[in-house]
N, C-alpha and C positions, 0 to 999 in steps of 0.2 A: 373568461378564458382569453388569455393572450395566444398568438401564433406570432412567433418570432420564424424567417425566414430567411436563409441566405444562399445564393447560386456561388459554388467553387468549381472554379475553372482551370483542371489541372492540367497544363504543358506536356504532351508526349515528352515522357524518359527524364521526368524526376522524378529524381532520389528520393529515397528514405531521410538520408540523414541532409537534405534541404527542401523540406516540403514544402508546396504552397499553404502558406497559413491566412486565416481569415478569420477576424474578431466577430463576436455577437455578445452582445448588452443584455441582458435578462432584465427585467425589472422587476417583476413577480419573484414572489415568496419563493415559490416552491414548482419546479419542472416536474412535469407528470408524463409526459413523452416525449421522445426523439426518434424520428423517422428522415431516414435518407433514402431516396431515389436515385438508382443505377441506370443510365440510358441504355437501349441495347445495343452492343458493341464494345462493352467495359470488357466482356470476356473474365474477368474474374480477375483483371489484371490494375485497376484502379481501386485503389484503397485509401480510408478516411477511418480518422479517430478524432474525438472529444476531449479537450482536456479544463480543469478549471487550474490553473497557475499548472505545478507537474503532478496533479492529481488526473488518472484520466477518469474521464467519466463515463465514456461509450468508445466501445464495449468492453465488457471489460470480458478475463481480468488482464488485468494492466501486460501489455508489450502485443496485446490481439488489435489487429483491426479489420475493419468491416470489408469485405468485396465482395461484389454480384455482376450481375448483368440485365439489363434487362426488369428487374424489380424493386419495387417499395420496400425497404426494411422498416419494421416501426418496434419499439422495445416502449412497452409502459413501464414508468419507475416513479417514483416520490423521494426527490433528491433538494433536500432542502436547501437554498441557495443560502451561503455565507455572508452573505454582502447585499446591500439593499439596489446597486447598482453591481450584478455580479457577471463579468465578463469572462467567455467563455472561448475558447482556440480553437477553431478547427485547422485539422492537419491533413493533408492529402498526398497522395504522392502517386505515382505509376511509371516507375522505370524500364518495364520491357514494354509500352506500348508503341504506336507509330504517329496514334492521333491526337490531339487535344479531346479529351472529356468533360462536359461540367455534371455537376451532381448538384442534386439541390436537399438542402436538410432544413428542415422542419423542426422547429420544437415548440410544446404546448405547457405553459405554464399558468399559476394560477396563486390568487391568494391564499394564505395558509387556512381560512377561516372556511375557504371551499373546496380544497385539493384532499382534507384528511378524507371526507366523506368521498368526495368520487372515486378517490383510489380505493377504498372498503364498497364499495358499491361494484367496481371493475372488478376487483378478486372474487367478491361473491358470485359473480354473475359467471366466471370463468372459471368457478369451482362448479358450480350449478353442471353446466354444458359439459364439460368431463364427467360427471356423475352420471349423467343422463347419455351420454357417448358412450358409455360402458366402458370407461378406463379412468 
């Protein structure tokens, strides 16, 4: 398992349509999770999307993006990468803020020949825990 990492450090009071953008290289097959980090203080007001070329990735569906404060967001997915070096955009942006924020995203990928089984091993295990939660 790979952990690919990068810290975006958005400018109090930009825009949407010029966000700070920030490259990340996948090398692995296949992303099995993406988890961003809100510092507390975002207020719900700093926002980050994923895109692969104008495909977004996270979150979807496409024109949503992610904001918190204060918390970890983490999404499991098995998104098979196109490209053996498949490079990935993140997008930031927070126009009514006052402060500079950074956010740090995470993502965990993995060879194809290991990811089909962990992702069927993760769904099992989180159908399991709802069963047994009574819902």
């Amino acid at each position: 398992m790979t952990l690919y990492h990068a810290d975006v450090t958005v400018p109090a009071g930009t825009s949407k349509e010029s966000p700070v953008t920030k490259d990340l290289t996948i090398k692995d097959e296949v992303i099995t999770k993406i988890a961003v980090t809100f510092p507390w203080g975002c207020n719900g007001l700093v926002y980050i999307a994923i895109f692969y070329g104008p495909y977004q990735l996270f979150p979807r569906p496409d024109g949503e993006a992610l904001h918190d404060s204060g918390k970890r967001v983490e999404a499991r997915m098995y998104y098979e990468c196109p490209e053996k070096e498949t490079k990935l955009t993140i997008k930031a942006w927070a126009p009514s803020t006052t402060y500079d924020h950074t956010l740090m995203v995470d993502i965990e990928a993995l060879p194809k020949k290991l990811a089909a089984p962990f992702t069927t091993l993760d769904r099992l295990s989180s159908l399991l825990r709802r069963i047994l939660m009574g819902w």
